[in-house]
N, C-alpha and C positions, 0 to 999 in steps of 0.2 A: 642423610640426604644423598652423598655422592657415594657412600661406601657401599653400599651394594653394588654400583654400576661400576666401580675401579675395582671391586672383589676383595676388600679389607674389611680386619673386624675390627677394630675401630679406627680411631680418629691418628694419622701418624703426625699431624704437627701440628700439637697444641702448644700455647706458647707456656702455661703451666708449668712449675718446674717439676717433672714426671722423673723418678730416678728411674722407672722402666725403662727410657730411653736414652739413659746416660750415654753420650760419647764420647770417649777418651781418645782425646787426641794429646800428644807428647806433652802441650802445655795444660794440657785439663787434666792428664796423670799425673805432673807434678805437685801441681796443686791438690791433689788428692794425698800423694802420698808425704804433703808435707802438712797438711791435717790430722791427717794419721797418728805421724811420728809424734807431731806436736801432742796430742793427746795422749797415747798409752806411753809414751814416756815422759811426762810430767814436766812437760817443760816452759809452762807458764805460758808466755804470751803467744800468740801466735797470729799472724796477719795474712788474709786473704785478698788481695788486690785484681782490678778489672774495670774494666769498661763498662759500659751498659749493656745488659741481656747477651753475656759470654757465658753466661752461665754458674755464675758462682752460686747463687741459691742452690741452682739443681746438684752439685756436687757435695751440699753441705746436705741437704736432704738427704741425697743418696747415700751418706756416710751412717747418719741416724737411723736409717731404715736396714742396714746392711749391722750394726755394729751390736755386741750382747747387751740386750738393757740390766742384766745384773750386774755387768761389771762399771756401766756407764749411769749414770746419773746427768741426764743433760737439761740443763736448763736456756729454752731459746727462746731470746729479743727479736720479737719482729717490728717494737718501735724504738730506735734509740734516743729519740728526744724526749730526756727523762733527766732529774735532777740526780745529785749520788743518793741522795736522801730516797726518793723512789725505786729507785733502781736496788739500793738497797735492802727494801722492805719484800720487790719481788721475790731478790733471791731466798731470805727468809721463808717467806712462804711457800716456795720452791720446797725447800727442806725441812716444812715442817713445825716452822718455828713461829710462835702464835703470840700478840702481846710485846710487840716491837715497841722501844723507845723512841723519842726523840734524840737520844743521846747517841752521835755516831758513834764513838767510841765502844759504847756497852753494847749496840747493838753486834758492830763489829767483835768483840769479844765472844759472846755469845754464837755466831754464828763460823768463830772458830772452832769450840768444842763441838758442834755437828760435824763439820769438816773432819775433823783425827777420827769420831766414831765412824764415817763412811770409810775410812782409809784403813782404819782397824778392820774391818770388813771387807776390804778388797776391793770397795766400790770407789773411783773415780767421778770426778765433781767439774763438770765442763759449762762455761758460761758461753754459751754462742750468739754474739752480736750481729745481727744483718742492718744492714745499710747504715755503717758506724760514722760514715761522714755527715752525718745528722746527730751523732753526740755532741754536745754542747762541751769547750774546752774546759768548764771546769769540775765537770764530771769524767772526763778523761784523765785530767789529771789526778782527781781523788781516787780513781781507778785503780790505780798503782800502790794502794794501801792495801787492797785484798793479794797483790801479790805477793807480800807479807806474811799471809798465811801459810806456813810449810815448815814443815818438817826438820831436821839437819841435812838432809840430804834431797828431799821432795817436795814440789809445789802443791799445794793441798786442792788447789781452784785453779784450772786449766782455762783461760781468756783469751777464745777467740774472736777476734774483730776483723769482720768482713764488711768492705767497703768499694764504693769505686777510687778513680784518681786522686781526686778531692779532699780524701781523706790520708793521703799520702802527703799531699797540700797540708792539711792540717796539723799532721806530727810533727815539720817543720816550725812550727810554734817556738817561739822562746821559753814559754811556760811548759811545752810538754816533752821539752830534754829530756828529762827521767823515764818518762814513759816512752820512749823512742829507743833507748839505749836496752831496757829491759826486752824491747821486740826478739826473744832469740830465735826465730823462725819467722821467714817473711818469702811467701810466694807471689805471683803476678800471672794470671792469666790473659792469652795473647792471642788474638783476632785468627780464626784456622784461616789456612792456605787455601789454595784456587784448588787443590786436589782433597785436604781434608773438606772444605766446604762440600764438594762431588762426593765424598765418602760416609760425608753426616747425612745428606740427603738420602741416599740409596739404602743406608744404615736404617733407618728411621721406616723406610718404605718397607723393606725386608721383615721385619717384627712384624708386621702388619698385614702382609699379603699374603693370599690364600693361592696366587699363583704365581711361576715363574717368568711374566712377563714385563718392557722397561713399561713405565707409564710417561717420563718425561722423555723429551728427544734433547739429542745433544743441541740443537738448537737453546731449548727452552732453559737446558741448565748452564750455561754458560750464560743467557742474560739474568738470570737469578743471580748466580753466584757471582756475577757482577758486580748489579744493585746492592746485594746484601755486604760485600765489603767483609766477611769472614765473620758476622755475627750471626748468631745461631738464630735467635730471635727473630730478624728479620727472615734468616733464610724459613722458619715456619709461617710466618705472614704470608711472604710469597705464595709460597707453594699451597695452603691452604686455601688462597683463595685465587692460583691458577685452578686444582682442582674442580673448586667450585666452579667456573668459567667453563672450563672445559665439560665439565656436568650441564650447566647449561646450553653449550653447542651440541653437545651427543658428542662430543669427539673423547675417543677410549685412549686416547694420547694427546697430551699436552704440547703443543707445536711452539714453534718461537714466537710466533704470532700470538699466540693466548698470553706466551710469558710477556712480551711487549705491553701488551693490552693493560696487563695485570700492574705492570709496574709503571705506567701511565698513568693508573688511577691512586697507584701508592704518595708514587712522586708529585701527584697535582699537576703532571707536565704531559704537554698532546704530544702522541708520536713524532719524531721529525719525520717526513716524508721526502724520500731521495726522489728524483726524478731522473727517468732513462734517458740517455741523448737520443735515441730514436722518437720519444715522443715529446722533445722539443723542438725535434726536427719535423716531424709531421708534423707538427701544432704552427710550426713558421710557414711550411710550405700552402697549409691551406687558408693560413690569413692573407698569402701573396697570390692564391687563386683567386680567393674572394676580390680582393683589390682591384686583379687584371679583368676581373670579370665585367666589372662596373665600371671600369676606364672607359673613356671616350677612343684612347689609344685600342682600345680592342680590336677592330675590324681589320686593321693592319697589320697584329700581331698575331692574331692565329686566320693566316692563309692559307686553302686548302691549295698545298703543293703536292704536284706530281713529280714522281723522280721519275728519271728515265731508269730502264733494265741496261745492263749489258747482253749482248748479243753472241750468240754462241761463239762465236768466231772473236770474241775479246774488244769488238769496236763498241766505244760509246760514242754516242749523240752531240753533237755540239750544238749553241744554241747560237742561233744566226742573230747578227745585230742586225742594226735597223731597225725598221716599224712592222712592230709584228701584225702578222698576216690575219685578216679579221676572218676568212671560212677554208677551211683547207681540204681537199678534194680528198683525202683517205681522212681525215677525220671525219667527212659528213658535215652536214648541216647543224649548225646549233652549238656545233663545236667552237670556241675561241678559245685564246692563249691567255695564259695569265702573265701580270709581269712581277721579278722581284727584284728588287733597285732599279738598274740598267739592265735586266740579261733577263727577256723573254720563255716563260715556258709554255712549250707549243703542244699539242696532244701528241700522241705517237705519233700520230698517222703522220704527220708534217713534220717528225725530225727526221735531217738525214745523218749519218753513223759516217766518220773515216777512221780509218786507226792510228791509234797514239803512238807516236816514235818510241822505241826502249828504253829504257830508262839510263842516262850515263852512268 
């Protein structure tokens, strides 16, 4: 819909976890590269920790899609609420193995000799768990049998478990000591910065565009990278549907004003609106026109006063006391004086001019 009109060939922030658009930032490298190690060097268990939509799926994908399928045999949970007994029979089937018992034990057995023939072969056996704080504790703990499997010197079945916080919450278990101590690798990935969040964004924009132009204005990604608080996720929300806004105004740049808008409708919350002192200053002055307008005091307070001029020569006019003069002989006829409080103002023609002493 908008990518012809922003000049991209496809969509840059799908919230999908797309390893095309992996961003590595220092703690989404680590996390990679303690993936890695955890896998081609046998090191049994391995824990992936994070927040919501920081991205740990996309870096577990992007590992799978990047790594040799002949050397890797991966098998991956995308539901972990599974008994050992299910969870069990997957992995079986995984590898091949048809006519599972009810008997953990045998079956476990059994699905050790598959294990030595993949390792005889050079092929590595990785169990990838996603969203593990939904393993049920006492399959977590039976968990820690398959770690069992190995060699004299090598773990046979590489277990990864990737989870949010919660499941860090959960190893804390009295029951799951054992399986907490065997973690020998454990990373945490951590909210990007107000500069990686600007470099995810632009990142993401770049793969995509067919020209060298910004599409967000600094306005626009400062209230994004705001709102989104260093989550990737959000920051594609955002901006997928500033885009679309902006598609809908014709505007070929995303203004702070579209980002506002946008994040208005995210947050459920109506713009605050500032107000200028000038226009609470005019908005007073003209409810105090209106007012004086309708006063009865009116007629008195806007008097059509004449000022006198000064006169070449630096004399002004004084205004004579007494009872002012009702037709003055240079003013003409028709002419009379006005008064204000005490002090008469008379037309030109009837004032006379002395000059003022200097000043001490």
């Amino acid at each position: 819909m908008y990518l012809d009109f922003y000049l991209l060939k496809k969509a840059p922030f799908h919230i999908t976890p797309d390893p095309a658009f992996l961003f590595l930032s220092p703690s989404h490298k680590a996390a990679l590269g303690a993936l890695v190690y955890g896998i081609e060097a046998r090191q049994g268990f391995v824990a992936l920790l994070g927040e919501v939509g920081l991205g740990k799926t996309t870096i577990l994908r992007s590992y799978l899609e990047r790594v040799d399928q002949s050397q890797l045999k991966p098998i991956y949970l995308l539901h972990a609420n599974l008994s050992f007994g299910d969870l069990l029979n997957t992995l079986c089937q995984e590898c091949g193995l048809e006519g599972t018992t009810e008997n953990v034990a045998e079956t476990v057995n059994r699905l050790h000799h598959v294990l030595i023939e993949e390792y005889k072969q050079g092929r590595n056996v990785a169990l990838l768990v996603d969203e593990a704080q939904h393993m049920p504790i006492e399959t977590l703990e039976h968990l820690r049998m398959l770690s069992n499997l190995e060699t004299s010197t090598q773990k046979l079945l590489q277990i990864i478990l990737v989870g949010q916080p919660e499941f860090e919450a959960k190893l804390n278990d009295h029951a799951l000591r054992q399986l907490k101590q065997r973690l020998v690798i454990r990373a945490t990935i951590a909210p990007l910065t107000a500069e990686e969040s600007r470099d995810y964004i632009l990142y993401r924009l770049a793969k995509v565009s067919t020209v060298d132009e910004p599409i967000f204005t600094r306005g626009a990604l400062q209230a994004i990278i705001k709102q989104a608080q260093g989550t990737p996720r959000v920051l594609n929300i955002l901006c997928t549907n500033a885009l679309i806004q902006g598609f809908g105004y014709g505007q070929r740049r995303i203004s702070a004003k579209i980002a506002k808008e946008v994040i208005a409708e995210y947050t459920g919350k109506t713009p605050r609106r500032w107000w200028r002192p000038w226009v609470a200053v005019a908005g007073a002055l003209a409810l105090l026109a209106v007012w004086l307008w309708g006063s009865p005091y009116a007629p008195g307070l806007f008097v059509k006063i004449h000022l006198p001029r000064a006169t070449p020569s630096g004399m002004l006019p004084l205004f004579p006391r007494g009872d002012p003069p009702q037709e003055t002989p240079a003013g003409g006829a028709g002419q009379r004086a006005t008064w204000i409080g005490q002090h008469p103002v008379a037309p030109y023609g009837a004032l006379q001019t002395r000059r003022l002493p200097p000043p001490a």
